[in-house]
C-alpha positions in Angstrom: 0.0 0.0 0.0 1.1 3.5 -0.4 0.2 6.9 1.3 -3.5 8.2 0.9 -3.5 11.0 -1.4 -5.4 14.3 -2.5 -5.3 16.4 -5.3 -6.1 20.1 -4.9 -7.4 21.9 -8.3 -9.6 24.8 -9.7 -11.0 25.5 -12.2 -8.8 28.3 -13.1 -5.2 29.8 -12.7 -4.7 32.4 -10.0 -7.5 30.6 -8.0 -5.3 30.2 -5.3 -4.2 26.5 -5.6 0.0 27.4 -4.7 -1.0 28.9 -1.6 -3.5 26.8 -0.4 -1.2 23.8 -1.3 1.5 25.0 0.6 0.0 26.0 3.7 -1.8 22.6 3.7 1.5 20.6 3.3 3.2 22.8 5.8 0.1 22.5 8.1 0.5 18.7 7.9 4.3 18.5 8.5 3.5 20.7 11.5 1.1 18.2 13.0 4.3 15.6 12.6 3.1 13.6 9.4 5.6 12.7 6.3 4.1 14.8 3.7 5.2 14.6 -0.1 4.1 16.6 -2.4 3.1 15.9 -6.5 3.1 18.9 -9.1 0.9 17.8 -12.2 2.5 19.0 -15.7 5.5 20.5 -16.3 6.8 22.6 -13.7 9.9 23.4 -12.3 8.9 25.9 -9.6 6.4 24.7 -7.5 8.1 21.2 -6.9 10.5 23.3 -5.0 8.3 25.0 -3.2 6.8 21.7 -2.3 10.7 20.5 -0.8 10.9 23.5 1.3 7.4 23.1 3.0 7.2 19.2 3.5 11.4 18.6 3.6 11.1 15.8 1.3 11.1 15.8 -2.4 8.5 17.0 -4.8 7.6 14.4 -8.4 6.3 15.5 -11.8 3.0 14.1 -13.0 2.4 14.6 -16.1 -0.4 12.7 -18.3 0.6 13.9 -21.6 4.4 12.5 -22.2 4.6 9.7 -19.6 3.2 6.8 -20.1 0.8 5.1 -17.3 3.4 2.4 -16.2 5.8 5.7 -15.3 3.0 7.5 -13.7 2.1 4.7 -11.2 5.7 3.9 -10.6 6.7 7.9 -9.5 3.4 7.6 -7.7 4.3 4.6 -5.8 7.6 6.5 -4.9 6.0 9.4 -3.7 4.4 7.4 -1.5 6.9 5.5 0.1 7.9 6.4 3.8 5.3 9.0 3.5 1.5 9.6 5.6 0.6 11.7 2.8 0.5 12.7 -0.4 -0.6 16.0 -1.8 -0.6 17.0 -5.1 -0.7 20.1 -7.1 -2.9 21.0 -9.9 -2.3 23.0 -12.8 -4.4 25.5 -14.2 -7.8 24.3 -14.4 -8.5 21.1 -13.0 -9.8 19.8 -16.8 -7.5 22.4 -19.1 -5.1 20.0 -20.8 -4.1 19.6 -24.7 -5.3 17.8 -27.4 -4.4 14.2 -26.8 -5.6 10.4 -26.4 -8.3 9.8 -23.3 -6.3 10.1 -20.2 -2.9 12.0 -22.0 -4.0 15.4 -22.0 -2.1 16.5 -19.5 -5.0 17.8 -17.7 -4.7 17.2 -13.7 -8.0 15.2 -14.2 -6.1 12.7 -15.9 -3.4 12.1 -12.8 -6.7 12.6 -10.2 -7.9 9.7 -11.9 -5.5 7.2 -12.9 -4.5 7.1 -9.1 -7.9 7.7 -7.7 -6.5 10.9 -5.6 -9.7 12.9 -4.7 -9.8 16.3 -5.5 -9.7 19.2 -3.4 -11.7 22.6 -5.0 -10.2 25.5 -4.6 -12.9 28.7 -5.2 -12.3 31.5 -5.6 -15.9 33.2 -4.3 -14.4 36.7 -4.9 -17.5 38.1 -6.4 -20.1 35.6 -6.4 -21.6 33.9 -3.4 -24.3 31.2 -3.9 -23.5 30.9 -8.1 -20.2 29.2 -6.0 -22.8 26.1 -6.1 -22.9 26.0 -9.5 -19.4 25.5 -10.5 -19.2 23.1 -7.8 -21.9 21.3 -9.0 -20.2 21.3 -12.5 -17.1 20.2 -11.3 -18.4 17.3 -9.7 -20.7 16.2 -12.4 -18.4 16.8 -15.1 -15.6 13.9 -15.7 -17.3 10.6 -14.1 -13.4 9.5 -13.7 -13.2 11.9 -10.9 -13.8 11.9 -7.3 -14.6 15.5 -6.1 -13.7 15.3 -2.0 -15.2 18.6 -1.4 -14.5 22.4 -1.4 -12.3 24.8 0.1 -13.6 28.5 -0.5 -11.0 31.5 -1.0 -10.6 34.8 -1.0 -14.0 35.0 1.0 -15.0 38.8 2.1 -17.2 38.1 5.1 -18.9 35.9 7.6 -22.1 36.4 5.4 -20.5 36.3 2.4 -18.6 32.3 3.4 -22.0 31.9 5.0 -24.2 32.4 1.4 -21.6 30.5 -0.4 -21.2 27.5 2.2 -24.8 26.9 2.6 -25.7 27.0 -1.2 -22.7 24.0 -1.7 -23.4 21.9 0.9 -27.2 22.0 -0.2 -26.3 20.3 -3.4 -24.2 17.4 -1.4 -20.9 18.8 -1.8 -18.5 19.1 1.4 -16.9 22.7 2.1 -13.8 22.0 4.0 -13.2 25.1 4.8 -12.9 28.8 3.8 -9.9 31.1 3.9 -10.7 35.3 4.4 -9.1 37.4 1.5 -5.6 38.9 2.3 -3.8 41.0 -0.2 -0.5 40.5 2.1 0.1 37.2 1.5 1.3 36.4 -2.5 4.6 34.5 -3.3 7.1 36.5 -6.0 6.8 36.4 -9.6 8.7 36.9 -12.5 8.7 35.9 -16.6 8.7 32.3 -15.5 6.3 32.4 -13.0 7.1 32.7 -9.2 10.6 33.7 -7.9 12.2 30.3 -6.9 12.0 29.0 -3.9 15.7 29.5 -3.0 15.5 32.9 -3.7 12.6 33.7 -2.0 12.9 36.3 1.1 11.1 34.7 4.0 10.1 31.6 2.8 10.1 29.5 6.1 7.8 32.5 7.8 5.9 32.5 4.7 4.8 29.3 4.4 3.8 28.8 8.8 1.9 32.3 7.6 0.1 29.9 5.6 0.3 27.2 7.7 -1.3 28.9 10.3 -4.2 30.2 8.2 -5.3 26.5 7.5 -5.0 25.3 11.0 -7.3 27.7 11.9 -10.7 28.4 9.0 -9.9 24.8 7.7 -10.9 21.2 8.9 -7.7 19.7 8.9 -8.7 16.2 10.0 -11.6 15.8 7.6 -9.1 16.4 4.8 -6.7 13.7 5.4 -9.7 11.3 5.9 -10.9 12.3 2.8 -7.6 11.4 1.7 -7.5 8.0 -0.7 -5.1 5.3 -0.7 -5.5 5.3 -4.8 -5.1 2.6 -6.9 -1.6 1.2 -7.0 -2.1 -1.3 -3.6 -1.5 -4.3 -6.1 1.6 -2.2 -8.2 4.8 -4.0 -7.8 7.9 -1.7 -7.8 10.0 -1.4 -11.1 12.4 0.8 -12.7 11.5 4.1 -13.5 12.9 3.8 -16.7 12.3 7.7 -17.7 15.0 8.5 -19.8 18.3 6.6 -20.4 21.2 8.3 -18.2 23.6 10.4 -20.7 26.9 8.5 -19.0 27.6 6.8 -16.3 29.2 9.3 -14.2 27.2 13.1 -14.9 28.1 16.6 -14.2 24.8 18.2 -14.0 25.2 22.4 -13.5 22.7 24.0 -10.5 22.8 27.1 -9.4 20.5 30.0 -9.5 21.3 30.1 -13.2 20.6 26.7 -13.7 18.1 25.0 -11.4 15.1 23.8 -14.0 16.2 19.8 -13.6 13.3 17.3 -12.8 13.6 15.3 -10.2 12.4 12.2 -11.1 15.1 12.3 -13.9 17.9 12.3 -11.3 15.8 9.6 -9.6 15.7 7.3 -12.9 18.9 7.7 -13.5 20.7 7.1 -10.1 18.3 3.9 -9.9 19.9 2.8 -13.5 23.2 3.1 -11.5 24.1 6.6 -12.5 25.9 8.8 -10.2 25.1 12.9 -10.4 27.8 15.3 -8.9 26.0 18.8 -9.0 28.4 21.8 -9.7 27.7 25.8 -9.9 28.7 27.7 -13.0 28.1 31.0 -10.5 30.8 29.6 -8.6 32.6 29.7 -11.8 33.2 25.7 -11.1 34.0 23.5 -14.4 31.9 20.5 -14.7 34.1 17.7 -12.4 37.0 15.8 -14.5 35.7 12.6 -12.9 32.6 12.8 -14.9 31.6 11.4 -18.6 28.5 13.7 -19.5 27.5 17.0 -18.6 23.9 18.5 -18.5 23.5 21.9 -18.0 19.3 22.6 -17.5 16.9 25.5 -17.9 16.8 28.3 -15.8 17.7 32.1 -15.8 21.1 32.2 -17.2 19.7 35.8 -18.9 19.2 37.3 -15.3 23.4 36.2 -14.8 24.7 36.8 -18.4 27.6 39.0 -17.0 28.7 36.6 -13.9 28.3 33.6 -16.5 30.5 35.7 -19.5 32.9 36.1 -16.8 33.5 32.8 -15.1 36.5 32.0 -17.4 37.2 28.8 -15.0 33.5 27.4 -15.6 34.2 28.1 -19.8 37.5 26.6 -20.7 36.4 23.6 -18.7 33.2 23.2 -20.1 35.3 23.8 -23.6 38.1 20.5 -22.2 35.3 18.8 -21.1 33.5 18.7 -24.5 36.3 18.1 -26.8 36.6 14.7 -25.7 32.3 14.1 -23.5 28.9 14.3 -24.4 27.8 18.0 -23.1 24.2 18.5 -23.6 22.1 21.5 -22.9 18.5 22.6 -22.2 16.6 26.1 -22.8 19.2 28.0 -20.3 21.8 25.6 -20.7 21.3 25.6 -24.5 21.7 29.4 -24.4 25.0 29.0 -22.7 26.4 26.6 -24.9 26.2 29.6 -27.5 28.5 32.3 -28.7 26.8 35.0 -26.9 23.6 35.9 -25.1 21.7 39.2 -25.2 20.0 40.0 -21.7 17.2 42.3 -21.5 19.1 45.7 -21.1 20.3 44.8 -24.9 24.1 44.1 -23.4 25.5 41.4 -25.6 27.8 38.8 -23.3 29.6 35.9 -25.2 29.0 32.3 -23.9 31.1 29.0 -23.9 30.7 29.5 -28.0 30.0 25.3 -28.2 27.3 26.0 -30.7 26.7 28.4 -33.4 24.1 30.1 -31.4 23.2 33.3 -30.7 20.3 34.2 -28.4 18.5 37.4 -26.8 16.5 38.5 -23.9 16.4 41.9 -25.3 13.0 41.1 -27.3 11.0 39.0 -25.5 8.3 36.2 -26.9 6.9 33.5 -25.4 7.1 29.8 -26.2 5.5 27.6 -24.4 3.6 24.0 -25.1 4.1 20.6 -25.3 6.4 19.1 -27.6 7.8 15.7 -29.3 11.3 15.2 -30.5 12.8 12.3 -32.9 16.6 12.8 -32.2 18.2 13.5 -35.9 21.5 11.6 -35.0 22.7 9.3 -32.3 24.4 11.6 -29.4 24.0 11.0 -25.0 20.2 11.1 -24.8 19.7 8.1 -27.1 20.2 6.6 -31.0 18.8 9.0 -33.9 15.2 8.3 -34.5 14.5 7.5 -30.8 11.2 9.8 -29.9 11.4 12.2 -26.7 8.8 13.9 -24.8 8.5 17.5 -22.9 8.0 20.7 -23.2 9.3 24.4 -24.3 8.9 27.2 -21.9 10.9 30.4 -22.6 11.0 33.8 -23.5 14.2 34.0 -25.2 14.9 34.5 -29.1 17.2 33.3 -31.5 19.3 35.9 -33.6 21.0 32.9 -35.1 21.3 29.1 -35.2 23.5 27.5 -37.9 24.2 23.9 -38.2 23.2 20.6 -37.4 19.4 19.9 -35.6 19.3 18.1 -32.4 16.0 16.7 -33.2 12.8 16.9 -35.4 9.9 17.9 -33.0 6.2 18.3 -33.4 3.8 19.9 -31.0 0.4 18.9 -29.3 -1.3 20.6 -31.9 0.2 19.1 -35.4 2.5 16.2 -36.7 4.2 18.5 -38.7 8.0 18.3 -37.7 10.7 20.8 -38.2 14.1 21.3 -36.7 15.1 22.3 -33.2 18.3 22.9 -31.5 21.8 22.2 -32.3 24.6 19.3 -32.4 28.6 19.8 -32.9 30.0 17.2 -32.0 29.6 15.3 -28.4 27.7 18.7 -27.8 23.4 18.9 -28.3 20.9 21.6 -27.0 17.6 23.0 -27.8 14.9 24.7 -26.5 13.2 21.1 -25.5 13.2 20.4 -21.8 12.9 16.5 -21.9 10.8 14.8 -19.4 10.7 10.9 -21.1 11.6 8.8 -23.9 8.5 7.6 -25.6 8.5 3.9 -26.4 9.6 3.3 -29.9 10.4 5.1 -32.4 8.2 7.7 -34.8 
């Protein structure tokens, strides 16, 4: 058996579903329980958000490029030497992309496959007994899905939780609880969503703020018995499997400028018998001698472009190491391995100069979706026509990209392929953040 677990959703973004997740995982950790969290879709922020409030780590869910036997299997992890697991929605709790039943990435999808119930987060700013409605919606809307109850937000008044309250529970549905609006508390944004946890001022009072808010307008103890042990009591445990390590021994950068690296890939790939040895490029610290591959990930190398351009020990290493190892490089990490990098005063800073790439911060545009990716030769992540699955998430743009594509990639929205990325050598990048390998090839 693993932990009981409980998904809390919305039907929108901004609903409140960070916070409230949070401050219930932080509430629960309080009380002495083992609480690990779950972040549905791609998302590099929350999961660390997550680690900070429960002290254990946070998994990626994500219905769209892993496949079902993953899904249980990260699931069954999460679970293990835990009391409970929560797990974060994203957007709304039935907003996905196109895809097969039950791969739309919508956090219905995970709710269901693993028989979490779900937690409603409303946001009643505005309406008071029309709350019933969507709640009645919600629960009548995807017969896959178990709706545990409500938890109202953002509510003005005594009357005003009192209209709302009454009008849900009349229709059947449980209101767990209801939290008072409070401009103060908000967690930090910027272009890629919320400040990261590291980096946040305050974090641990932050989060027993919010803490303390749910121990006190929300019932606690008829959450976690609303809690479900899933479906996965007769899954036997078996390698994750997400995505074949890139060497045996792997230099993998983090740092502020590069801290976008999933967690159930380091997982997979230390249970494949991999070993990880994390280094800083901030630091100006060359990726280790001892290792065979190096991965530098996603992040905000734009917001360090100077520091980066500067770390002359962190360059020529990177430049040794891949003359003779596979370097590969992901959204930030692919911007590094360029010739130069354009932040968003217009301030040009070269890079390690790997690839012929040249990107800029200077004029923003956003790219963002799901994506597939048939690698177009045989390099560390796998042999050419191998298929990938992840996601692009970035505001960069590319002044110039000349050579070789790292892959042919298609989106959730057309099978039309066209190049992405770079190879040179034992060095590949692209925009792509990779989550799994898809079985076979396309």
């Amino acid at each position: 058996m693993t932990a009981p677990g409980l998904l809390v959703a919305a039907v929108r973004s901004g609903a409140g579903k960070t916070t409230v997740t949070l401050g219930l995982m932080r509430a629960l950790a309080r009380r002495g329980l083992r609480v690990c969290g779950v972040k549905c879709g791609p998302d590099y922020i929350d999961p660390a958000f997550h680690a900070a409030a429960t002290g254990r780590e946070s998994f990626n869910l994500d219905s769209w490029t892993m496949e079902a036997a993953l899904l249980g299997q990260l699931a069954l992890r999460a679970g293990e030497a835990a009391d409970v697991i929560v797990a974060e929605g994203s957007m709304g709790l039935f907003d996905g992309a196109p895809g097969a039943p039950a791969q739309t990435g919508a956090s219905a999808d995970i709710a269901a496959h693993l028989s979490w119930p779900v937690l409603l987060v409303m946001d009643v700013s505005g309406q008071a007994q029309s709350a019933a409605a969507i709640a009645r919606g919600v629960a009548a809307h995807d017969a896959r899905v178990t709706l545990a109850g409500v938890m109202l937000n953002r509510v003005a008044s005594e009357r005003h939780r009192k209209l709302a309250q009454e009008a849900i529970e009349a229709i059947g549905i449980k209101v767990f609880g209801a939290l008072p609006r409070d401009g103060g508390i908000a967690l930090p944004e910027r272009h890629l969503g919320l400040v990261q946890a590291g980096e946040t001022q305050g974090l641990e009072t932050l989060l027993d703020t919010l803490a303390e808010r749910i121990e006190t307008h929300v019932d606690i103890d008829a959450l976690l018995a609303a809690a479900a042990a899933g479906g996965l009591s007769g899954l036997a445990r078996a390698p994750l499997d997400a995505l074949r390590p890139p060497g045996q021994r792997i230099a993998v950068a983090r740092d502020s400028a590069f801290s976008f690296f999933y967690p159930h890939l380091a997982r997979s790939w230390r249970e494949s018998g991999a070993e990880i040895t994390f280094f800083s490029p901030l630091a100006d610290e060359a990726p280790p001698e001892k290792c065979d591959a190096c991965w530098l990930p996603g992040g905000y190398p734009e917001l360090h472009a100077g520091r980066l351009a500067a770390a002359a020990n962190f360059l020529e290493g990177l430049r040794r190491f891949a003359a003779t190892r596979a370097v590969h490089g992901e959204c930030g990490g692919y911007m590094t391995l360029g010739r130069t990098l354009t932040d968003a005063s217009g301030a040009v800073h070269p890079m390690a100069g790997l690839l012929d790439l040249a990107t800029s911060f200077a004029q923003r545009k956003l790219h963002l979706g799901y994506r597939r990716a048939r690698l177009s030769a045989d390099c560390a992540l796998g042999a050419a026509g191998d298929a990938l699955a992840g996601h692009e998430f970035h505001y960069a743009t590319i002044a110039s990209e000349k050579g070789l594509p790292f892959a042919m990639v298609t989106d959730a929205y057309s099978q039309e392929e066209r190049p992405a990325g770079l190879r040179a050598g034992l060095v590949t990048g692209s925009f792509f953040h990779t989550m799994t390998k898809k079985r076979g090839r396309r």
